[in-house]
mmCIF entry with sequence, helices, sheets and N, C-alpha, C, O atoms, coordinates in Angstrom:
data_MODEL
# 
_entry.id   MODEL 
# 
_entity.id                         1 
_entity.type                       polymer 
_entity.pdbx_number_of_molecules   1 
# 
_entity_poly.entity_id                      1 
_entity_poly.type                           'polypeptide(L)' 
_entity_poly.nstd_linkage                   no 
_entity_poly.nstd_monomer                   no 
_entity_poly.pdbx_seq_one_letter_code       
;(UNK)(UNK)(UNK)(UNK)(UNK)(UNK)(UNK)(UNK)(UNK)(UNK)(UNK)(UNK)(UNK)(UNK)(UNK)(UNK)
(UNK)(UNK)(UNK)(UNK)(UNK)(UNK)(UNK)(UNK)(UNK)(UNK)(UNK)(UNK)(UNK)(UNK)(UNK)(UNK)
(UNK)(UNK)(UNK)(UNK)(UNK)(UNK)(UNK)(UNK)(UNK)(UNK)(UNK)(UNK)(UNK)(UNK)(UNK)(UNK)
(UNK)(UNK)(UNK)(UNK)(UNK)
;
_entity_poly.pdbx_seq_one_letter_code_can   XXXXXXXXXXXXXXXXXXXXXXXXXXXXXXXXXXXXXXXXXXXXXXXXXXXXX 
_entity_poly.pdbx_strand_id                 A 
# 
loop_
_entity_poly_seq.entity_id 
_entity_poly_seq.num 
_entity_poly_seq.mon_id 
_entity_poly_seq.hetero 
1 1  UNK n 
1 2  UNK n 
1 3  UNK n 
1 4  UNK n 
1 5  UNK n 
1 6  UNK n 
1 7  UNK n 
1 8  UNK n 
1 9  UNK n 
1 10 UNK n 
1 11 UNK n 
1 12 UNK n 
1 13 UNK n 
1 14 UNK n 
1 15 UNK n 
1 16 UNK n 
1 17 UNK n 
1 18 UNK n 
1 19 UNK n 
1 20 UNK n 
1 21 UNK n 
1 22 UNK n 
1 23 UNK n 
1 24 UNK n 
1 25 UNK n 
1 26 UNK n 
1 27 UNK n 
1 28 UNK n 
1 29 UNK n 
1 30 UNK n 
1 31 UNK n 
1 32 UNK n 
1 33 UNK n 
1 34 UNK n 
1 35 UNK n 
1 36 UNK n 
1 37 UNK n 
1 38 UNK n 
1 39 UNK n 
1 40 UNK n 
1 41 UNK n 
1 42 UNK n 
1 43 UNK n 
1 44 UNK n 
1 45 UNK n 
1 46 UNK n 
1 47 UNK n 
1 48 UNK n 
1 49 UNK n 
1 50 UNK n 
1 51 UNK n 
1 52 UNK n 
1 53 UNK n 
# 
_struct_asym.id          A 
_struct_asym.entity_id   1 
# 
loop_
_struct_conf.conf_type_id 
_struct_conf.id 
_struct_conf.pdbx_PDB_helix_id 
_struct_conf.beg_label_comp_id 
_struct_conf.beg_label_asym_id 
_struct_conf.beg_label_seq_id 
_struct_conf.pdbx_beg_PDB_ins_code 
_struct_conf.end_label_comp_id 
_struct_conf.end_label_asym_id 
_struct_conf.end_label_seq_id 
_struct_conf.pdbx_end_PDB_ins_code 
_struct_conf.beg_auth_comp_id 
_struct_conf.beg_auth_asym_id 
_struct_conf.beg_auth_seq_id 
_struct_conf.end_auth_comp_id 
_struct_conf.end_auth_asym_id 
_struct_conf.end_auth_seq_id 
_struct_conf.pdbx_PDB_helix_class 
_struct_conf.details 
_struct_conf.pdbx_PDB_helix_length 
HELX_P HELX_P1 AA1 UNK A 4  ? UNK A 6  ? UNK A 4  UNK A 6  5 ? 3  
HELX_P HELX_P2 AA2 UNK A 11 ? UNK A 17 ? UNK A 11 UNK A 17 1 ? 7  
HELX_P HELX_P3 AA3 UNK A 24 ? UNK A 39 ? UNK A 24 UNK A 39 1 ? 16 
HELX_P HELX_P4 AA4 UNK A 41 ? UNK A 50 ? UNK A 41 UNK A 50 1 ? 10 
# 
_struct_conf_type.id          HELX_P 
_struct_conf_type.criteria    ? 
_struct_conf_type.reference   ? 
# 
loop_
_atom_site.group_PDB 
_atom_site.id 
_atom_site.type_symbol 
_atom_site.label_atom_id 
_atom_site.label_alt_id 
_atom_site.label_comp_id 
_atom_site.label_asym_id 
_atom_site.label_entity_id 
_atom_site.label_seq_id 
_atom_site.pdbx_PDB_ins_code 
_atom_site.Cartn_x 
_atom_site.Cartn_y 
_atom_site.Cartn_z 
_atom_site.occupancy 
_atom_site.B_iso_or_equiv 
_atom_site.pdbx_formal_charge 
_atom_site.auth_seq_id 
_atom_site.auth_comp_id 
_atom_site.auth_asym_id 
_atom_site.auth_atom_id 
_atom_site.pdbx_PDB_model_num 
ATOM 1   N N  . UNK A 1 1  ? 0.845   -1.176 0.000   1.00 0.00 ? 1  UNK A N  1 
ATOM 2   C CA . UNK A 1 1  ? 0.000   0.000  0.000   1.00 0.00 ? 1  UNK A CA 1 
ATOM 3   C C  . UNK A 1 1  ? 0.894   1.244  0.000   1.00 0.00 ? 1  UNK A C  1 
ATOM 4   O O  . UNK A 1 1  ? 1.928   1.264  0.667   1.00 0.00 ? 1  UNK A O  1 
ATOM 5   N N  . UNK A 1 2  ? 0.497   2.279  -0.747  1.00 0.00 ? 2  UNK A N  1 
ATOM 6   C CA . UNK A 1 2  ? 0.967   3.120  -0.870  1.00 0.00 ? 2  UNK A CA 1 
ATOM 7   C C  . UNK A 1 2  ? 1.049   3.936  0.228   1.00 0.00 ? 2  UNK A C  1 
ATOM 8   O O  . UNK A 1 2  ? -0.073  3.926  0.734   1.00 0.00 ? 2  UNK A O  1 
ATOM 9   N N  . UNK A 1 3  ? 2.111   4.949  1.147   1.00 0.00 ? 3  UNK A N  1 
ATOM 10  C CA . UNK A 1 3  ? 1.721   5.326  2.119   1.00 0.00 ? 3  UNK A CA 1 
ATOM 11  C C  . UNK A 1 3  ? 0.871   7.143  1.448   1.00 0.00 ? 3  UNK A C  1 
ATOM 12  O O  . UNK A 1 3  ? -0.074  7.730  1.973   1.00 0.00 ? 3  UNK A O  1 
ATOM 13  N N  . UNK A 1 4  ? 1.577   7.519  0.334   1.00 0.00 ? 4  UNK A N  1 
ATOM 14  C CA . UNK A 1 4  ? 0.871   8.699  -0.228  1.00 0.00 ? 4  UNK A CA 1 
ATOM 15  C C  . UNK A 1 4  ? -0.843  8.794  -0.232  1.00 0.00 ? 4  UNK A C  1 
ATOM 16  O O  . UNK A 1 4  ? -1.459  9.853  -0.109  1.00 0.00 ? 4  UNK A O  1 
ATOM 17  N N  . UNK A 1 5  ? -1.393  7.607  -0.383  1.00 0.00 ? 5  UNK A N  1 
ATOM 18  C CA . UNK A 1 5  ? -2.658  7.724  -0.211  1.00 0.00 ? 5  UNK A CA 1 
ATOM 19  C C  . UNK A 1 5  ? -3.803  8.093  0.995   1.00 0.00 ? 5  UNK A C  1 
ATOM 20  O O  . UNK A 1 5  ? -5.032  8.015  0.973   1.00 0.00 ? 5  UNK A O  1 
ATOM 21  N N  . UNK A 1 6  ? -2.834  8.541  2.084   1.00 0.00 ? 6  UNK A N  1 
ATOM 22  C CA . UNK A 1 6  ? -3.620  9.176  3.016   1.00 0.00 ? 6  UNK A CA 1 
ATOM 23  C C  . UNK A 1 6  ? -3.006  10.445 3.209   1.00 0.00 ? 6  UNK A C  1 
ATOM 24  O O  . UNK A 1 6  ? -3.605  10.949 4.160   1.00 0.00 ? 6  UNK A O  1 
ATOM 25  N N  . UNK A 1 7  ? -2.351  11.027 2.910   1.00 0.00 ? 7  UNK A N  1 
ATOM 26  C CA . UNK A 1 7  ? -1.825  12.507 2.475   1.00 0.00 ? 7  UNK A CA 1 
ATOM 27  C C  . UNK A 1 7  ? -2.279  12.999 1.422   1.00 0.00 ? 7  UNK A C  1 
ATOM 28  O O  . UNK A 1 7  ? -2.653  14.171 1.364   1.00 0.00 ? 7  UNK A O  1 
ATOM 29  N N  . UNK A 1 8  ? -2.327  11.945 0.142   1.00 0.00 ? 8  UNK A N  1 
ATOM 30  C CA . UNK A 1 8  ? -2.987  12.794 -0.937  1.00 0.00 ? 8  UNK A CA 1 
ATOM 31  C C  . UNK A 1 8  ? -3.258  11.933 -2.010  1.00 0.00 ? 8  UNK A C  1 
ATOM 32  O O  . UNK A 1 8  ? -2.546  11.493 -2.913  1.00 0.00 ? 8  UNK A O  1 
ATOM 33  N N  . UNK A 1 9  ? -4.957  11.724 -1.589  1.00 0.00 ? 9  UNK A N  1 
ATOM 34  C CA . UNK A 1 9  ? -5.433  10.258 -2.080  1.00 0.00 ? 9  UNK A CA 1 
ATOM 35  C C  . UNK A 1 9  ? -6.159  11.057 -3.805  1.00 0.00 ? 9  UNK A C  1 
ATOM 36  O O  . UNK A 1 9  ? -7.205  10.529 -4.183  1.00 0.00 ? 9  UNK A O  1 
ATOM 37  N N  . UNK A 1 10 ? -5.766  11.870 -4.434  1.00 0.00 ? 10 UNK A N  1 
ATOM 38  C CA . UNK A 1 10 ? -6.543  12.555 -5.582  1.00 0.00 ? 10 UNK A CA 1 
ATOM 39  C C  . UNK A 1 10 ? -4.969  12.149 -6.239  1.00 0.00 ? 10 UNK A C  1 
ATOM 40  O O  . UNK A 1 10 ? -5.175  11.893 -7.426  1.00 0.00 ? 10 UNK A O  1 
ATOM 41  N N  . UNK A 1 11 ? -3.975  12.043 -6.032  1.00 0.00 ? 11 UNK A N  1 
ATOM 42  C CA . UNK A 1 11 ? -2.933  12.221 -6.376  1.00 0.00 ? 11 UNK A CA 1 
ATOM 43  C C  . UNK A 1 11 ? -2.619  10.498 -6.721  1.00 0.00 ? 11 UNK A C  1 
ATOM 44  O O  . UNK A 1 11 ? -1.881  10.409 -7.702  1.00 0.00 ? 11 UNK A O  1 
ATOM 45  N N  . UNK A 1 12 ? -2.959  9.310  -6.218  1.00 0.00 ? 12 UNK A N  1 
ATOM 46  C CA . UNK A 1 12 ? -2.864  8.024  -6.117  1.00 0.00 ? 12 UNK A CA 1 
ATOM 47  C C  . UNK A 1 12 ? -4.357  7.839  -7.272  1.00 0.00 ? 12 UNK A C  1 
ATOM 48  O O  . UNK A 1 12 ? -3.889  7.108  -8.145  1.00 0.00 ? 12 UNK A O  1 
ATOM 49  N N  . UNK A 1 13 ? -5.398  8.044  -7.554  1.00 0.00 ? 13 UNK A N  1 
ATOM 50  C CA . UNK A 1 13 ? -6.158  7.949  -7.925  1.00 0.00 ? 13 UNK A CA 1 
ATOM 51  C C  . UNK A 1 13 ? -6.004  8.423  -9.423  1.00 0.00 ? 13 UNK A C  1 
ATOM 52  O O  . UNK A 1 13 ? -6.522  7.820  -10.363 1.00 0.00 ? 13 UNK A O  1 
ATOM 53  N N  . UNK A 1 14 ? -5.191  9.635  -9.556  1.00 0.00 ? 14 UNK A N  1 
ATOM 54  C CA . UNK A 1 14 ? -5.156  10.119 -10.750 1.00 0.00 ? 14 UNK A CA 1 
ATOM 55  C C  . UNK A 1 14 ? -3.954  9.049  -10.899 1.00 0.00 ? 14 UNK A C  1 
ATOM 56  O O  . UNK A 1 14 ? -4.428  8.480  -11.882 1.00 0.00 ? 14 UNK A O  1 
ATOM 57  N N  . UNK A 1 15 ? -2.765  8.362  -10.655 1.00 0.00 ? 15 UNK A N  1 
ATOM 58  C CA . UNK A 1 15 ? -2.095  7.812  -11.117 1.00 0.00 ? 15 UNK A CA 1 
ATOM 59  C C  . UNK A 1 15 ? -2.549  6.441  -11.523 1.00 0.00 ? 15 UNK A C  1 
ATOM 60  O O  . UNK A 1 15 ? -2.177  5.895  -12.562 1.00 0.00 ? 15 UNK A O  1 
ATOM 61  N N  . UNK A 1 16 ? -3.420  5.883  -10.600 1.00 0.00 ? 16 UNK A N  1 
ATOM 62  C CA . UNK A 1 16 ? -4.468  4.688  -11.223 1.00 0.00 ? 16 UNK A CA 1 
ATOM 63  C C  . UNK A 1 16 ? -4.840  4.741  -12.179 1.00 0.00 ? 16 UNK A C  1 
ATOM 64  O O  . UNK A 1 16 ? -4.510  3.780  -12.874 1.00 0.00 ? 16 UNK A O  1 
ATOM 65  N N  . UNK A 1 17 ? -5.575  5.624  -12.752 1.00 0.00 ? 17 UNK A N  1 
ATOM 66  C CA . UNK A 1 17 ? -6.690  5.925  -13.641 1.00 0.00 ? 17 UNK A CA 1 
ATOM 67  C C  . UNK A 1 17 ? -5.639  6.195  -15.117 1.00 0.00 ? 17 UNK A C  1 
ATOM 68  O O  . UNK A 1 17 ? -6.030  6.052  -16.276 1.00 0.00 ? 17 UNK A O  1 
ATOM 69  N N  . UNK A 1 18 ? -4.378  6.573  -14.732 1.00 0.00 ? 18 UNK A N  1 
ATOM 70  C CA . UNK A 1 18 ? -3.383  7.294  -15.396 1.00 0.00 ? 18 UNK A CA 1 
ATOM 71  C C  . UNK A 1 18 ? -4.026  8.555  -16.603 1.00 0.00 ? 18 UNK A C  1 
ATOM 72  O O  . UNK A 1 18 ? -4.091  8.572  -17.832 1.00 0.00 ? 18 UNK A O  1 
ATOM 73  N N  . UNK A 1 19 ? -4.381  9.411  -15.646 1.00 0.00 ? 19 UNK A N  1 
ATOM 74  C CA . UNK A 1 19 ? -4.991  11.060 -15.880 1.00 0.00 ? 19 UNK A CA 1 
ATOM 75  C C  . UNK A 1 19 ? -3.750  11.930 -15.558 1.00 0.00 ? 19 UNK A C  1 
ATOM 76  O O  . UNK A 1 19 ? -2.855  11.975 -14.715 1.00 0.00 ? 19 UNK A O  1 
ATOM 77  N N  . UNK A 1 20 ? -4.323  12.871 -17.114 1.00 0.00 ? 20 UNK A N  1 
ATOM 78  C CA . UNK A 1 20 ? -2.979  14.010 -17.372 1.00 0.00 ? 20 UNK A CA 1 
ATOM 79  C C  . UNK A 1 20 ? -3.717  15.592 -17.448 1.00 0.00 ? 20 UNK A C  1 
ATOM 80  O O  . UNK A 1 20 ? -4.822  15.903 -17.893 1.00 0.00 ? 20 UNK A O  1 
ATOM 81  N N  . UNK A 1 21 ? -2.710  16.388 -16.869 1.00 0.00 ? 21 UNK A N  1 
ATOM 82  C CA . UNK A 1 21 ? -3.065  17.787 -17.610 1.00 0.00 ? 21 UNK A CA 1 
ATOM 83  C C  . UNK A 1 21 ? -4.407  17.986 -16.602 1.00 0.00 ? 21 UNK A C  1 
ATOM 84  O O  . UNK A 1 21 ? -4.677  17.351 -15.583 1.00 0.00 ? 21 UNK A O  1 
ATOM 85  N N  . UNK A 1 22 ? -5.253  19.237 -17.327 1.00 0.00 ? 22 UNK A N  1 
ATOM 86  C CA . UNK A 1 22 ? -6.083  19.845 -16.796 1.00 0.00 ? 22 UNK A CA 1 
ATOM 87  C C  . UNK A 1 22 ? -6.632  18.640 -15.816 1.00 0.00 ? 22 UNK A C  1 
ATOM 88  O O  . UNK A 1 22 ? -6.356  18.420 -14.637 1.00 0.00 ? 22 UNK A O  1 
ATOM 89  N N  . UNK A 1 23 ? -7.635  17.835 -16.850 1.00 0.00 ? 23 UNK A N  1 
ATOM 90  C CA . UNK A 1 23 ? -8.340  16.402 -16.235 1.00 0.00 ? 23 UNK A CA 1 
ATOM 91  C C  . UNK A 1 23 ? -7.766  16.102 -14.738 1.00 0.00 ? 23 UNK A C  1 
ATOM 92  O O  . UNK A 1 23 ? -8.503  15.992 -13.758 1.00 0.00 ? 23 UNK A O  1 
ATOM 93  N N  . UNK A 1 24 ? -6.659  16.012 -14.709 1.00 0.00 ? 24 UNK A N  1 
ATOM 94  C CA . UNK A 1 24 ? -5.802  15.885 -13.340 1.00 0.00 ? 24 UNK A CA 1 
ATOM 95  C C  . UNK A 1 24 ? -5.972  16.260 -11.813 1.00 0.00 ? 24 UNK A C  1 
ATOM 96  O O  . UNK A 1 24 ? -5.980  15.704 -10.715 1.00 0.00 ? 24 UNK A O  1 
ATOM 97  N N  . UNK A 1 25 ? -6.143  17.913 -12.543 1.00 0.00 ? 25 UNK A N  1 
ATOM 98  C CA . UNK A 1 25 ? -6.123  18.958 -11.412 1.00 0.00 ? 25 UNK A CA 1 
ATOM 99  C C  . UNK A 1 25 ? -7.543  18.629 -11.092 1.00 0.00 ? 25 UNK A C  1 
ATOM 100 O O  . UNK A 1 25 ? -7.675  18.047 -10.015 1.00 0.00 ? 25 UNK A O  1 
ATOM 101 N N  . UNK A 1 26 ? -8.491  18.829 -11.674 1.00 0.00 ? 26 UNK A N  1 
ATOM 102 C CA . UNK A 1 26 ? -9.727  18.821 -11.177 1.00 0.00 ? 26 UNK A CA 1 
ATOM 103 C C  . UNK A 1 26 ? -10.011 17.664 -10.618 1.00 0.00 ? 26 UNK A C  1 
ATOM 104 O O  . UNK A 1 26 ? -10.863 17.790 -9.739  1.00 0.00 ? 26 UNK A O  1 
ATOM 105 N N  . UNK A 1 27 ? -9.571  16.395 -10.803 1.00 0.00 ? 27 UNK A N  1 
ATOM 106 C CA . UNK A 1 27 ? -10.098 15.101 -10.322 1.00 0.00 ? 27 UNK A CA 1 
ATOM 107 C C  . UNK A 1 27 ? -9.345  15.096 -8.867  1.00 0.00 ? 27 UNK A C  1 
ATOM 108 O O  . UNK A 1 27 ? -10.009 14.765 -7.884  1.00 0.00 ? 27 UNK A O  1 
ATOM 109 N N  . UNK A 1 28 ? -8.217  15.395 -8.743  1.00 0.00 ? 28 UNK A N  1 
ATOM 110 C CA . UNK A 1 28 ? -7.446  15.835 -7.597  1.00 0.00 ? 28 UNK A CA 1 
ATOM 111 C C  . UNK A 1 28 ? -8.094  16.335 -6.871  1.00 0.00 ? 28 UNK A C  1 
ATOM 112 O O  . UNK A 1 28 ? -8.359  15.869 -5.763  1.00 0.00 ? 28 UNK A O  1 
ATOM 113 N N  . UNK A 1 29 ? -8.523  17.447 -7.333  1.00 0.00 ? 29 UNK A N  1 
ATOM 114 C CA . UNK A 1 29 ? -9.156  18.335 -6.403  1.00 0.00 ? 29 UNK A CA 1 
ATOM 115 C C  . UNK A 1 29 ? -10.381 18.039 -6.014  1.00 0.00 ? 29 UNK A C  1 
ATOM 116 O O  . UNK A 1 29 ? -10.798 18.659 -5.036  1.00 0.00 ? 29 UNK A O  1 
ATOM 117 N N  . UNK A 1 30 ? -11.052 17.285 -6.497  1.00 0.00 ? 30 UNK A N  1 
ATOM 118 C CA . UNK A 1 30 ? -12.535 16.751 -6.158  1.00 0.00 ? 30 UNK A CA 1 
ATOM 119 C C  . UNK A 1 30 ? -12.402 15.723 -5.653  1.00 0.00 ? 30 UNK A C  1 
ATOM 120 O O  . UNK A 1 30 ? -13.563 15.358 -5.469  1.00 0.00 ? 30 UNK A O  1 
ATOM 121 N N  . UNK A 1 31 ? -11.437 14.589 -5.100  1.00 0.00 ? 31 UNK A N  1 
ATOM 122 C CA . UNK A 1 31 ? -11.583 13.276 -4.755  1.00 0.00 ? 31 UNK A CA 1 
ATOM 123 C C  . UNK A 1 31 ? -10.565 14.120 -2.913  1.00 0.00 ? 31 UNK A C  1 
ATOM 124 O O  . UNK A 1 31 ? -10.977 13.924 -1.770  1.00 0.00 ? 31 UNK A O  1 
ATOM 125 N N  . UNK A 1 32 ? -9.456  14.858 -3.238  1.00 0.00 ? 32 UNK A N  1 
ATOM 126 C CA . UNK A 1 32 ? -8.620  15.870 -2.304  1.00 0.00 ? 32 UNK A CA 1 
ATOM 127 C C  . UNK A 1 32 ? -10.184 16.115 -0.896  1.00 0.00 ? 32 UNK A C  1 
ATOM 128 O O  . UNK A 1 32 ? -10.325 15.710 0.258   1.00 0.00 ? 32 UNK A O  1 
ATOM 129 N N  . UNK A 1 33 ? -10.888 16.803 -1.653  1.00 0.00 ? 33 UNK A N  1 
ATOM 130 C CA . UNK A 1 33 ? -12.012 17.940 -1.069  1.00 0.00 ? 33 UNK A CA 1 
ATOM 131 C C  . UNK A 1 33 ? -13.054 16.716 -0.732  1.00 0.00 ? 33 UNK A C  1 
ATOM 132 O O  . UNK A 1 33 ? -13.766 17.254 0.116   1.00 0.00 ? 33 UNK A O  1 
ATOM 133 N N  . UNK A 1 34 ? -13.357 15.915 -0.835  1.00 0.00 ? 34 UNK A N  1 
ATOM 134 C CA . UNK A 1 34 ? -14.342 14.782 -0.872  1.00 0.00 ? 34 UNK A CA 1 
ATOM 135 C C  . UNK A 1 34 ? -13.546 13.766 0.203   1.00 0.00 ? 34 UNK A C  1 
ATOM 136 O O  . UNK A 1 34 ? -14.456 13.347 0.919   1.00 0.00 ? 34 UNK A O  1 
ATOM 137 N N  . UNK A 1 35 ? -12.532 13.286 0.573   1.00 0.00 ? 35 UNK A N  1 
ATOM 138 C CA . UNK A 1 35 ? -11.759 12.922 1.672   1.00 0.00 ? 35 UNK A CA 1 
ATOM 139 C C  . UNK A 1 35 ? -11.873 13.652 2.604   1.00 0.00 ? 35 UNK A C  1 
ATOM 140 O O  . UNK A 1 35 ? -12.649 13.405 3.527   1.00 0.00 ? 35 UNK A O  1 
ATOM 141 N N  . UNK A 1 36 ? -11.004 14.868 2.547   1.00 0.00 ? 36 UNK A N  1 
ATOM 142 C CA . UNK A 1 36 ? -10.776 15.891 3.728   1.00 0.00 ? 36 UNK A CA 1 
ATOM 143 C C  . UNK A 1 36 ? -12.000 16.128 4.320   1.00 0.00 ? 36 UNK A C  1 
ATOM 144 O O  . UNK A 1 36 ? -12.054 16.431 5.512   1.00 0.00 ? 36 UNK A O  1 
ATOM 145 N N  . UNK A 1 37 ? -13.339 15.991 3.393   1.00 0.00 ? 37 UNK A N  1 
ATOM 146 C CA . UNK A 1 37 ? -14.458 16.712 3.952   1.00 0.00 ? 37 UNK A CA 1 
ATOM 147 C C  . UNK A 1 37 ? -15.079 15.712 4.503   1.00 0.00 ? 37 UNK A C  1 
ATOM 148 O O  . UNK A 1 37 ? -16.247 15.843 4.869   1.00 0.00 ? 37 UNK A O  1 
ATOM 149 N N  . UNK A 1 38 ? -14.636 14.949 4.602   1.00 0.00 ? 38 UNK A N  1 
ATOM 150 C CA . UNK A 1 38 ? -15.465 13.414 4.921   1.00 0.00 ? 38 UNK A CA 1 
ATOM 151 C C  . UNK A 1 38 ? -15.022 13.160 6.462   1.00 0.00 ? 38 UNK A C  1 
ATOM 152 O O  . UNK A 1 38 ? -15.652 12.888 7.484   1.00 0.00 ? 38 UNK A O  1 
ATOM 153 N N  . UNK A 1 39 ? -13.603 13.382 6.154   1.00 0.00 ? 39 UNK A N  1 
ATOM 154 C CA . UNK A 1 39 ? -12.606 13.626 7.483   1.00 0.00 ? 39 UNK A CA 1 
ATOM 155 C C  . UNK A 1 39 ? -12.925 14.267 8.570   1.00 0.00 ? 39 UNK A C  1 
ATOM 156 O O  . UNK A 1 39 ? -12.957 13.709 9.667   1.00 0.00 ? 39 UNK A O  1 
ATOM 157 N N  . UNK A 1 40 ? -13.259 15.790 8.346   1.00 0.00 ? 40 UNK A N  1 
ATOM 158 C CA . UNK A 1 40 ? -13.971 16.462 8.681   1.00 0.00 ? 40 UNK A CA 1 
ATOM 159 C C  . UNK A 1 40 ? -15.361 17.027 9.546   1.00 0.00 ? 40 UNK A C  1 
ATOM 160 O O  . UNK A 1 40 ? -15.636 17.826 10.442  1.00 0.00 ? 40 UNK A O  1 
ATOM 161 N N  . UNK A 1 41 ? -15.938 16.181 8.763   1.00 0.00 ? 41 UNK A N  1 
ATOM 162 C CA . UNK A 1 41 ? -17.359 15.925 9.317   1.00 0.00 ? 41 UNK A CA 1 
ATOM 163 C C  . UNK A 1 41 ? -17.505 14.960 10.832  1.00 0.00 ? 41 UNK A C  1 
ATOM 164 O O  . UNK A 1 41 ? -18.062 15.080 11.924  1.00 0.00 ? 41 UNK A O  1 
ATOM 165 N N  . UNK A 1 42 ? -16.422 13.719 9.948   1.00 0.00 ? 42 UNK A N  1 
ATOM 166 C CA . UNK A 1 42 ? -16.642 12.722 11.172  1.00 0.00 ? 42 UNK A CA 1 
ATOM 167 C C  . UNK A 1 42 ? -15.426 13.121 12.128  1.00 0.00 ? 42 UNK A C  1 
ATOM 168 O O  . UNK A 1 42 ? -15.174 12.111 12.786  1.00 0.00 ? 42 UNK A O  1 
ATOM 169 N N  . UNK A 1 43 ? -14.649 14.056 12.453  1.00 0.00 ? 43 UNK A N  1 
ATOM 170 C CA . UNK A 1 43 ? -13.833 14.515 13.454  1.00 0.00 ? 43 UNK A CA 1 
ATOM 171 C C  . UNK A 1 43 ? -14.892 15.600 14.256  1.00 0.00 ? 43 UNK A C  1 
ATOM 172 O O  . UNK A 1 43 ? -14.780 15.643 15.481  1.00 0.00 ? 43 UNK A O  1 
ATOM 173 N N  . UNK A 1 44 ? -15.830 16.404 13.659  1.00 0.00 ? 44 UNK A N  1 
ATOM 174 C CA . UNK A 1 44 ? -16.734 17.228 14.383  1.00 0.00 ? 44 UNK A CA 1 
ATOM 175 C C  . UNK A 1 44 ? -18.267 16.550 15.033  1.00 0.00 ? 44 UNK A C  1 
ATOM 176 O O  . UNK A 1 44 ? -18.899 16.955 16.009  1.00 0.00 ? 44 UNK A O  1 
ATOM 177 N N  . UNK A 1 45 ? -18.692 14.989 13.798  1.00 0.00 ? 45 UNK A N  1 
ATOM 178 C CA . UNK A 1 45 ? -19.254 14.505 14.701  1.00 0.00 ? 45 UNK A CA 1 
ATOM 179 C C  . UNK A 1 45 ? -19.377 14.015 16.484  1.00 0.00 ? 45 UNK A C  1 
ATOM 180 O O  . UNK A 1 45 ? -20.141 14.022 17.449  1.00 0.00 ? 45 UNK A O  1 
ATOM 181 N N  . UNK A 1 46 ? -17.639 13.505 15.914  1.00 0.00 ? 46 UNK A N  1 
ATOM 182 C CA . UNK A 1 46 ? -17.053 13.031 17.520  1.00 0.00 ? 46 UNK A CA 1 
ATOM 183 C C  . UNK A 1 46 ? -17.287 13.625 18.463  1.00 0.00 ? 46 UNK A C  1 
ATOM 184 O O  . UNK A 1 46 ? -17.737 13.279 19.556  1.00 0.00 ? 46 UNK A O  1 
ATOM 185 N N  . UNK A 1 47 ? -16.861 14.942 17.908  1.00 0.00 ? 47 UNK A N  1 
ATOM 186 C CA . UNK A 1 47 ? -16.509 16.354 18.973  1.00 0.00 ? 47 UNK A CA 1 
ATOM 187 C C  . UNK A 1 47 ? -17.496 16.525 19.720  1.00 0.00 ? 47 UNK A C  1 
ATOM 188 O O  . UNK A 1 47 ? -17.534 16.508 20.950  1.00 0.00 ? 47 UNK A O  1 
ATOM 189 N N  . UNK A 1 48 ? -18.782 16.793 18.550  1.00 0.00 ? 48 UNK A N  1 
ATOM 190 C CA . UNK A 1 48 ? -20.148 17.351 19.219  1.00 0.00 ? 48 UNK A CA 1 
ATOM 191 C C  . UNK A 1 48 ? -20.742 15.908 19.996  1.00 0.00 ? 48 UNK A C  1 
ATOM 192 O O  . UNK A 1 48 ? -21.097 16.057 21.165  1.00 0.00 ? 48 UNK A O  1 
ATOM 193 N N  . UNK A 1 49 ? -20.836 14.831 19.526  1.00 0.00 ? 49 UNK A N  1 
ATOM 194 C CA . UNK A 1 49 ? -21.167 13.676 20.945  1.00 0.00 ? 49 UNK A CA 1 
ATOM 195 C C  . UNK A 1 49 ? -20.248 13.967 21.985  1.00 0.00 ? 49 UNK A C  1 
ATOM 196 O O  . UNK A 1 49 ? -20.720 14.589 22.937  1.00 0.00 ? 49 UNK A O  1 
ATOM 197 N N  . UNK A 1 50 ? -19.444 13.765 22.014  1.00 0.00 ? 50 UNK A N  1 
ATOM 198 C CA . UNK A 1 50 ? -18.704 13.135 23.363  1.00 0.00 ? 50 UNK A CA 1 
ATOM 199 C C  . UNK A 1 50 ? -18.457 14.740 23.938  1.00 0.00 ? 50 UNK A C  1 
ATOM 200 O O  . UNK A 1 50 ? -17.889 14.662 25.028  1.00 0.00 ? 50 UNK A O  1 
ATOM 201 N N  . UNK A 1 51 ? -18.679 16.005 23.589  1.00 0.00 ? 51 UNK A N  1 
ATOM 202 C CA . UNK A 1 51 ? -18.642 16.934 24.522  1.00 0.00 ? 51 UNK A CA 1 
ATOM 203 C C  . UNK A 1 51 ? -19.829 17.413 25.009  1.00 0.00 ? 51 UNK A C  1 
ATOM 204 O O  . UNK A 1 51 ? -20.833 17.339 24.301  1.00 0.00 ? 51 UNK A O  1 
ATOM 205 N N  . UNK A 1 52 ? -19.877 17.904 26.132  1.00 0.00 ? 52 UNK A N  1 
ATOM 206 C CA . UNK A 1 52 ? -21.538 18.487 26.595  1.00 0.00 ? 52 UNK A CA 1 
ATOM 207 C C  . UNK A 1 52 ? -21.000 20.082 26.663  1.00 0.00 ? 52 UNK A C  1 
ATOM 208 O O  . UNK A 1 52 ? -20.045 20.748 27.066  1.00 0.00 ? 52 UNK A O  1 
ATOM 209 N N  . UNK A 1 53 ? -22.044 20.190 26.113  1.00 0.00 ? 53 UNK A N  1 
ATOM 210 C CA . UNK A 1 53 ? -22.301 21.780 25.506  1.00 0.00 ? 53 UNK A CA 1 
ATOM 211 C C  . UNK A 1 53 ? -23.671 22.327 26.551  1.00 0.00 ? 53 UNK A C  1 
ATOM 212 O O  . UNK A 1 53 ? -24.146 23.453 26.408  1.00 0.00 ? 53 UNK A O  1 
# 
């Protein structure tokens, strides 16, 4: 396993797919933003259960 794929899984994906040029950036950036945000969500889910507000 690649260890790049949890640092920068748009970047492992475009090399799979073997995508060049523009096509690249954008798939990067949409699979990049679609991780992180996923990440995200379920790091603030946590937050908001397990703290009392």
């Amino acid at each position: 396993m690649n260890i790049e794929l949890f640092y920068n899984p748009g970047n492992v994906v475009c090399n799979y797919l073997d995508i060049h040029n523009d096509h690249r950036f954008i798939l990067r950036v949409f699979v990049n933003l679609t991780y992180y945000g996923h990440l995200a969500v379920g790091l603030a889910l946590l937050y908001t259960r397990y703290m009392n507000f």
